[in-house]
C-alpha positions as CSV (number, residue, x, y, z in Angstrom):
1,X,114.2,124.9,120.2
2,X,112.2,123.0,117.4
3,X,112.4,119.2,117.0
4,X,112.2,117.5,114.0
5,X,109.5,115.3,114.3
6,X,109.4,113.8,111.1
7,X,110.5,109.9,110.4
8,X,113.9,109.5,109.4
9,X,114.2,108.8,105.9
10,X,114.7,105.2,106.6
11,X,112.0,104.4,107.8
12,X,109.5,106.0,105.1
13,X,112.1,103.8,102.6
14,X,111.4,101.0,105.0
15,X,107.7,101.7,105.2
16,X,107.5,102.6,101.1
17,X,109.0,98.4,100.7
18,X,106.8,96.8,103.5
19,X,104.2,97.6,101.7
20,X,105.4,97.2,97.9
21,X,106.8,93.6,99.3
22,X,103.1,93.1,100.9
23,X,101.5,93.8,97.5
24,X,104.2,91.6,96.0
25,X,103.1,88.8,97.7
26,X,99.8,89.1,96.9
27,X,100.5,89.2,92.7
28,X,102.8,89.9,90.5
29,X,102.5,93.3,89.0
30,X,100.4,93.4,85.8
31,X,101.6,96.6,83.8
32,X,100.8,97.3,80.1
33,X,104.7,97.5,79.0
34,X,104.4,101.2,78.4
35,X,103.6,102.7,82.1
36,X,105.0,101.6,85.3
37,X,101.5,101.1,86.7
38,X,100.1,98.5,87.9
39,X,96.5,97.4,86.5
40,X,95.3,95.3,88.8
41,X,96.0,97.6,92.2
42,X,97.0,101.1,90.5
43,X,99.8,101.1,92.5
44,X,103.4,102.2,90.4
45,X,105.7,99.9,89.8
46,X,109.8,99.8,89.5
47,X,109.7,99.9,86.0
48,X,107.0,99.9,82.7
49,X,107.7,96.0,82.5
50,X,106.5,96.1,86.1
51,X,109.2,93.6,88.5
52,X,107.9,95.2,91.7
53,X,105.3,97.6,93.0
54,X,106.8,100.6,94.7
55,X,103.8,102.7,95.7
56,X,104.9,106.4,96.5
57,X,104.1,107.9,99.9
58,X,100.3,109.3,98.5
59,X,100.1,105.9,97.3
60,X,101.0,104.0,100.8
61,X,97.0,104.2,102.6
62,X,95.5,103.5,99.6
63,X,97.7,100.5,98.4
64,X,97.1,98.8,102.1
65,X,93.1,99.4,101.9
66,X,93.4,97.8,98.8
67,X,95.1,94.8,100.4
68,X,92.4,95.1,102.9
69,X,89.8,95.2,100.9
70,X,91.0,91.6,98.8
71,X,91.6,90.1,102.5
72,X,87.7,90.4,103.0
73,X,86.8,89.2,99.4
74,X,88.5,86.0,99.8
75,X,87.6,85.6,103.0
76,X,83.9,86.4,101.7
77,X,84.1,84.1,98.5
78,X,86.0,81.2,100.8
79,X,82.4,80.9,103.2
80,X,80.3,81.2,100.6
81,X,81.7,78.6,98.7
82,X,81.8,76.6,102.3
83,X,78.1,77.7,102.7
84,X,77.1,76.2,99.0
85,X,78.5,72.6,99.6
């Protein structure tokens, strides 16, 4: 007997708008009116005019190091800015 071991489709749907919503929150989507890219994270958004970001599944790691990786910049920028006063 073979299990499907997969995640219901839910939750990859539910996973798929954590992190759209995440990236969201972060900034708006910047797209160039033609593509449904965004240019500031190069994740895809919902539409060319960009409302949301809705990263595909190859897109979901890469999106969330991205959000990562600005986490550490700020956080780098805020103590050297606290360091300089």
């Amino acid at each position: 007997m073979t299990e499907n071991l997969s995640p219901p489709a839910q939750v990859e749907e539910q996973v798929d708008s954590a992190v759209g919503a995440r990236l969201d929150a972060h900034h708006a989507p910047e797209t160039n009116g033609r593509m449904a890219v965004c240019r500031r994270c190069g994740t895809q958004t919902d539409t060319p005019e960009g409302n949301h970001h809705v990263p595909s599944e190859r897109q979901q790691v890469r999106s969330s190091e991205w959000l990562v990786a600005q986490e550490r910049a700020s956080r780098i920028d805020s103590a050297r800015y606290f360091l300089t006063k």
